[in-house]
Structures are given as structure tokens and as C-alpha cells.
N, C-alpha and C positions, 0 to 999 in steps of 0.2 A: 271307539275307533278314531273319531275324532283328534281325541287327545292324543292318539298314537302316533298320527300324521305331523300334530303340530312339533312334539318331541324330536319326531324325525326330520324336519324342516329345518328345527334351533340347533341338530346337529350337525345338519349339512352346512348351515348357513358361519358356525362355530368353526366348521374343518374348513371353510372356505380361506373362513377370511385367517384363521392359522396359520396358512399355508401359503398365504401370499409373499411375496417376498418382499421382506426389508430390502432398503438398500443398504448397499455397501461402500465401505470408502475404501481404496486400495491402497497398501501401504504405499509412503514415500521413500520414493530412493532415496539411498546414500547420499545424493547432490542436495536432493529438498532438505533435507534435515538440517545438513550443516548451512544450507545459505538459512535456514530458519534462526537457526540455533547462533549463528556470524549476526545476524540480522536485532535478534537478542541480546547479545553481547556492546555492540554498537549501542542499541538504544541502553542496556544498561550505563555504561562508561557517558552518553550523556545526558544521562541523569543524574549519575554522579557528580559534573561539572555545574545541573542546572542547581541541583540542592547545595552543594558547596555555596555558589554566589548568592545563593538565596540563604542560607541558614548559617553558611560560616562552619566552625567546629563542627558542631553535629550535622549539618550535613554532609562533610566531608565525614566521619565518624559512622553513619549508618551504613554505608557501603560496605566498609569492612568487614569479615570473620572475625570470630571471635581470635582465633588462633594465627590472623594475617602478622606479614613479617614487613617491613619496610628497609629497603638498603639506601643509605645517604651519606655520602660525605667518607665511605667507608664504612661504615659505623651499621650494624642492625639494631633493629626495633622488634619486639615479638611481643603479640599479643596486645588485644583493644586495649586495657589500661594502660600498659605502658607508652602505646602509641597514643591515647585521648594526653597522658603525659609529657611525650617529646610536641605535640602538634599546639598542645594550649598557649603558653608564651607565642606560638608562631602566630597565631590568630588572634590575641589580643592585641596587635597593631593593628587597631581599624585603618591604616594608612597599605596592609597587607590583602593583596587579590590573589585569586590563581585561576588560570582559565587554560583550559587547553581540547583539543577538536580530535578525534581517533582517527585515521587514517588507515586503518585495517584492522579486520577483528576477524579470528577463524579461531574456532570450535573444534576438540579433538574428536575423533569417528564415534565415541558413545555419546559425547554431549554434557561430559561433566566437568571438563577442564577447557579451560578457553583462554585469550590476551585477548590485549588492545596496546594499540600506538602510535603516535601522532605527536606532534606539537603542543609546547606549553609555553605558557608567559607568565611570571609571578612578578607582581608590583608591588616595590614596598616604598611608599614616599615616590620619590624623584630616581630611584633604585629601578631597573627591568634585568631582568632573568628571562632569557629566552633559551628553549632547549628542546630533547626529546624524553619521552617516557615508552614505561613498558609497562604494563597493570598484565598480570595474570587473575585468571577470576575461575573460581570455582560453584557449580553450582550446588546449591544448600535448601533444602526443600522448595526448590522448584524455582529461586530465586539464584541471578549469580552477585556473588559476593568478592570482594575484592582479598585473596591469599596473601601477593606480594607484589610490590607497589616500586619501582624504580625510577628516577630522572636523570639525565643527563646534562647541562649546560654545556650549551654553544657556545667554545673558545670565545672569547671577546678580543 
């Protein structure tokens, strides 16, 4: 009888705590998401600028998709090798910087297509290049990555 009691105790005590409730998180609006997802975007584009000055080629190089496009000069770029191609000569001038700061970044309503754009400065030597850009960025297993990549220079 004993034993029947305790049984009945470990099962009440079992439904108890079953039955308690977890908490809950409530989904995020539509606004949360994207200031998250804008917010993401941002820090990725300066992380892109910090690993560039920091690594040079490959840093400017991881950012990328594999399948990103770059427009320059007129001229398209498709695809990492051929861009790790057009960018090498650009980076082997150690006299050669680029820096540039986002000034907006929004995220489309699912969260998988997003920009940035702001200001850039490219130094080559005694050379400045001052202008704007526009980075499209897609995300890729949970990472966003840079599609295609645009600058413009300011008239001198």
C-alpha cells in the first residue's frame, strides 16, 4: 500500500511539474525584425571595412558570394575569382587604402535581401578618391554576404 501511495505522489508530482508553463517569447513585429536585420546589415558592412584595413585582399574577398557581381568604370565583374582577379593588382599597392562608413542599411520584409550606403575614401599614394557606394547584400546561411557592390566618385 505503501508503495502505491509513493507511485501516486511521483505522478502527481510528474503532472505537476509537466504542466507548468514554459515561458513564451512573442513573436517580433514586422518593425523588430527589420531594425534587427538593418542593425545586422550595418554591423556586417563594418566589418567588411574593419577586415579590409586589417587584411587587405582577403579581407575585402571574404565578404563576398561566391556568385557577387561588381560594376566599375562601366565594366562588370561576376563571380569570386574573377573579382579576387580584377581586385589583386588593386591591392598590391601597399601605397593603396579604402575606407568607407554606411549611412543606411534596411533589410527587405523576409530578411534575405538587404543594402548599404555611405561614403568612401580610396588612397593611393598622394592620390584621394572620395565618393559614394551602394553594397547589396544577401543572406547565405545565416551570414550576409556581399551580391553586388557599386561606387561612385565625387565630381572633382
Amino acid at each position: 500500500m505503501r508503495r502505491f501511495f509513493v507511485c501516486i505522489a511521483l505522478l502527481l508530482l510528474v503532472a505537476v511539474a509537466g504542466s507548468a508553463q514554459k515561458p513564451t517569447t512573442a513573436p517580433l513585429s514586422p518593425a523588430a525584425r527589420a531594425a534587427i536585420w538593418e542593425q545586422e546589415l550595418r554591423d556586417a558592412d563594418l566589418e567588411f571595412a574593419k577586415q579590409t584595413a586589417a587584411r587587405r585582399l582577403d579581407g575585402w574577398m571574404d565578404s563576398f558570394a561566391d556568385d557577387a557581381s561588381i560594376i566599375h568604370d562601366g565594366k562588370t565583374v561576376t563571380g569570386k575569382q574573377a573579382l579576387r582577379a580584377y581586385y589583386e593588382p588593386v591591392f598590391a599597392n601597399k601605397d593603396f587604402s579604402l575606407r568607407w562608413t554606411p549611412a543606411r542599411a534596411e533589410a527587405a520584409k523576409d530578411g534575405t535581401l538587404g543594402y548599404t550606403f555611405g561614403d568612401y575614401e580610396a588612397l593611393r599614394g598622394t592620390s584621394v578618391s572620395r565618393g559614394m557606394y551602394a553594397t547589396v547584400w544577401r543572406r547565405i546561411n545565416g551570414q550576409w554576404k556581399v551580391v553586388l557592390d557599386l561606387g561612385s566618385a565625387a565630381r572633382q
